[in-house]
C-alpha positions in Angstrom: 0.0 0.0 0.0 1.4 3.5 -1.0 1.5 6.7 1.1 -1.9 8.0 -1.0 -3.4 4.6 -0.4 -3.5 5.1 3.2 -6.7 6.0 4.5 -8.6 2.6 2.7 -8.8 0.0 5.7 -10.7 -2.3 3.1 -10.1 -3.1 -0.6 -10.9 -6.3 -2.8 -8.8 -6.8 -6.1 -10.3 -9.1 -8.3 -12.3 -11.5 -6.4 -13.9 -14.1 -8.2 -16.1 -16.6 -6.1 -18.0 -20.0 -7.8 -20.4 -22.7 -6.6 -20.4 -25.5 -8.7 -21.3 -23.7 -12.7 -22.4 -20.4 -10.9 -20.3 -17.5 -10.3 -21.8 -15.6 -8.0 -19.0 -12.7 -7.7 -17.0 -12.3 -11.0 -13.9 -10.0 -10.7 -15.3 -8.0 -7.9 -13.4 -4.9 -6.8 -13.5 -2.1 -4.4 -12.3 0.2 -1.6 -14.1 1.7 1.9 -11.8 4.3 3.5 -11.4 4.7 6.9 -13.7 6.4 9.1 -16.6 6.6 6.5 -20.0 4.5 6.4 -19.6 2.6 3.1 -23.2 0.5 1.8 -23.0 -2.1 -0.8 -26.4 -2.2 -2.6 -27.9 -4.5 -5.5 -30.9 -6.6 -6.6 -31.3 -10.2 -4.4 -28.9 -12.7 -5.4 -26.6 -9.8 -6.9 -23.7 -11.4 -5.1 -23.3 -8.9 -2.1 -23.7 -11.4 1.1 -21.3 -13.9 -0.9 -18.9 -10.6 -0.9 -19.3 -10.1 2.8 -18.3 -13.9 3.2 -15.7 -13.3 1.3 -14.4 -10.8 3.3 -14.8 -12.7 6.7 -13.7 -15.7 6.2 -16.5 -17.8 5.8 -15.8 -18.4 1.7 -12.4 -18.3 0.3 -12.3 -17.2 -3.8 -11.1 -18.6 -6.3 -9.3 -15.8 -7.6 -8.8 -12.2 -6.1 -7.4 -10.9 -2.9 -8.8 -9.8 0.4 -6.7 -6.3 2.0 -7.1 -5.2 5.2 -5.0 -2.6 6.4 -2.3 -3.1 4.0 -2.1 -6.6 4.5 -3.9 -10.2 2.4 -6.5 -11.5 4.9 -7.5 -14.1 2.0 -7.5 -17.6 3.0 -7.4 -16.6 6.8 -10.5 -18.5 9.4 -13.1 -16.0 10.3 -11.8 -16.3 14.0 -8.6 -14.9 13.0 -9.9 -11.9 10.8 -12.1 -11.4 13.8 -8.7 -10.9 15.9 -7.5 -8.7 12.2 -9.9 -6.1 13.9 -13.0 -7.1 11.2 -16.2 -7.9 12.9 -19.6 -8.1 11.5 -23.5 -9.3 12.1 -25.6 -11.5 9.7 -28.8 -11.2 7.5 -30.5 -13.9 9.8 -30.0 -13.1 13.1 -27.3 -15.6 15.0 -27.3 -14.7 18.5 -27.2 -17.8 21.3 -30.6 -17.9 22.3 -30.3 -19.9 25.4 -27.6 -17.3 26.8 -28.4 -14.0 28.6 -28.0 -10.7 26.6 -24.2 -9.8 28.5 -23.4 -13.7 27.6 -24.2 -13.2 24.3 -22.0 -9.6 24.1 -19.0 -11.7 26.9 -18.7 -14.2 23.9 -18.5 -10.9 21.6 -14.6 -11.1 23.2 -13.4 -14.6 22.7 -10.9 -13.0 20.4 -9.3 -11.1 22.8 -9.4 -13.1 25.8 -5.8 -14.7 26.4 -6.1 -17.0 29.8 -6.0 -20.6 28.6 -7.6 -23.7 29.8 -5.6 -24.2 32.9 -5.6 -21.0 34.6 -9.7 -21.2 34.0 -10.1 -24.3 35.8 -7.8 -22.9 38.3 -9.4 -19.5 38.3 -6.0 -17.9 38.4 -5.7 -14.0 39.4 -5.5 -13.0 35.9 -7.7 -15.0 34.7 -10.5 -13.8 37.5 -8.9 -10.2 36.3 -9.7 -10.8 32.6 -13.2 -12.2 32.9 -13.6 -8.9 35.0 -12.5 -7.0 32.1 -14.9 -8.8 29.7 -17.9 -8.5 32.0 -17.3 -4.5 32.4 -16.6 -4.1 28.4 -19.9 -6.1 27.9 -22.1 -4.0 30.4 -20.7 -1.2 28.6 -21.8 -2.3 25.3 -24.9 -3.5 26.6 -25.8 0.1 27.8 -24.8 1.6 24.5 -27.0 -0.6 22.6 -29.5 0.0 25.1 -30.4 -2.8 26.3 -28.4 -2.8 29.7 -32.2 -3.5 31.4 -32.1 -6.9 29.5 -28.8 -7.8 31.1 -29.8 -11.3 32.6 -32.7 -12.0 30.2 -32.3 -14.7 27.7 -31.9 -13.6 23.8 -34.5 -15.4 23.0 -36.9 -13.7 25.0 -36.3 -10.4 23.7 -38.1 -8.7 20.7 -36.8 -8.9 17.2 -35.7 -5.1 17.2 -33.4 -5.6 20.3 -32.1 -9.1 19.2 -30.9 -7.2 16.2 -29.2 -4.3 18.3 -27.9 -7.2 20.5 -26.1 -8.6 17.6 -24.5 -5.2 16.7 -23.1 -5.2 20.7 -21.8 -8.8 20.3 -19.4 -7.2 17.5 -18.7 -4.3 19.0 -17.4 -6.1 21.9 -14.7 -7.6 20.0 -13.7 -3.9 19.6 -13.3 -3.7 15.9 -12.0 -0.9 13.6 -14.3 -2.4 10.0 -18.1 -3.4 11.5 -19.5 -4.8 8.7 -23.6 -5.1 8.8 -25.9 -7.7 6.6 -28.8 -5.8 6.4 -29.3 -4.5 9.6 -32.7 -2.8 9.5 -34.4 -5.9 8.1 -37.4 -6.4 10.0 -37.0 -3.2 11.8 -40.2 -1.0 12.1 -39.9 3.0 11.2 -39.0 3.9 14.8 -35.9 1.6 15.3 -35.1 2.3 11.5 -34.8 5.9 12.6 -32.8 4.8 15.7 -30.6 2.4 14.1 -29.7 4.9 11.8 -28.3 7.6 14.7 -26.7 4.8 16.7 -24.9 3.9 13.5 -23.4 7.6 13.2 -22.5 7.9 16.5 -19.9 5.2 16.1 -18.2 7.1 14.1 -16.8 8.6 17.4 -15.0 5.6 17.7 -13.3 6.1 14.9 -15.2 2.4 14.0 -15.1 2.2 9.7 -18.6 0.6 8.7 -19.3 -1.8 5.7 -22.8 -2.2 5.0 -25.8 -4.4 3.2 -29.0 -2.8 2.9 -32.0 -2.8 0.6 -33.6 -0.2 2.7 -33.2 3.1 0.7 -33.7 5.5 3.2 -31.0 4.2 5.4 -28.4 3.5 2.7 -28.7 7.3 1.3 -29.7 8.7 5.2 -25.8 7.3 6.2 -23.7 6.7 3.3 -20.9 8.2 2.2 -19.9 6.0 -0.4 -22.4 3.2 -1.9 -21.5 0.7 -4.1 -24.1 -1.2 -6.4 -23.7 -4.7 -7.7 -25.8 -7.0 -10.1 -25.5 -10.3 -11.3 -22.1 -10.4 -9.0 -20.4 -7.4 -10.9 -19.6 -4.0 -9.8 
């Protein structure tokens, strides 16, 4: 990456991504520069979630390369481009359901927890440190997503609307700097559209770079800076 490349945190080159005789993303490229909301728009089955899993982790191309922050993330496990600083939430909501609302965010951190099996059963100081850690950073993300009330209530017990600002907590937690969101305000009514919308531009305070899906016009033009249409898995 060059001195005047240095303000993209994401770019593709290329990628090219088949299943069997379909290509779903033919020679795909783009950027999203750092610090702005970028939203990747297009007809269903354009090819834009099979980007997103591209970028992840989930699918690896068959051609085409994956830069984040200067470096190829292609070919890396999601769990270790989760660790890159890349975190992101999914079109169909994938919370634990049987876990409390702070479990759910607590496993948001698995990246960044270091104690190891022994000093867990052991409950070593810094292990009983670090889970302190977690639990506060969780309460903390709990309360910005407000749902801090919730904190003890199972995920499945709570409505669609907040299951979906859950999810956007659980990938906070791991304290990216690209949040990248699969249609967030799906099943969303106008009210938590509206509210979605401001809690996704405050995060620019945290200097947090978002990625986005979204079929919902009024969100995509309300909070993009750059948007990015695809059909038929072309730019």
């Amino acid at each position: 990456m060059n001195q005047n490349d240095r303000h993209i945190v994401l770019e593709t080159h290329e990628i090219t991504k088949r299943f069997g005789g379909l290509t779903a993303v033919s020679s795909f490229s783009f950027q999203v520069k750092k610090g702005e909301i970028s939203s990747l728009i297009g007809p269903n089955g354009a090819g834009k979630t099979t980007v997103f899993n591209v970028i992840t982790g989930i699918y690896r191309p068959e051609a085409g390369q994956v830069i984040f922050n200067g470096n190829n993330i292609e070919g890396l496990k999601p769990h270790q481009i989760v660790a890159r600083g890349i975190a992101r939430t999914f079109q169909n909501i994938r919370l634990f359901p049987n876990m409390t609302c702070l479990e759910n965010i607590m496993a948001g951190q698995h990246c960044r927890a270091r104690s190891g099996i022994w000093s867990s059963i052991f409950r070593t100081k810094s292990q009983r440190n670090e889970e302190k850690q977690i639990t506060e950073i969780a309460e903390n993300r709990l309360e910005q997503v407000g749902l801090s009330h919730y904190r003890n209530e199972l995920a499945k017990n709570i409505a669609y609307g907040n299951q979906r600002m859950l999810e956007i907590g659980r990938a906070l937690a791991s304290n990216p700097c690209l949040l990248v969101l699969d249609e967030p305000s799906s099943g969303l009514n106008d009210a938590e559209t509206e509210d979605l919308i401001i809690f996704l531009r405050s995060l620019r305070n945290e200097n947090i770079t978002l990625l986005i899906i979204e079929h919902d016009m009024n969100v995509v033009m309300g909070i993009s800076d750059w948007v990015t249409v695809m059909d038929e898995g072309t730019k």
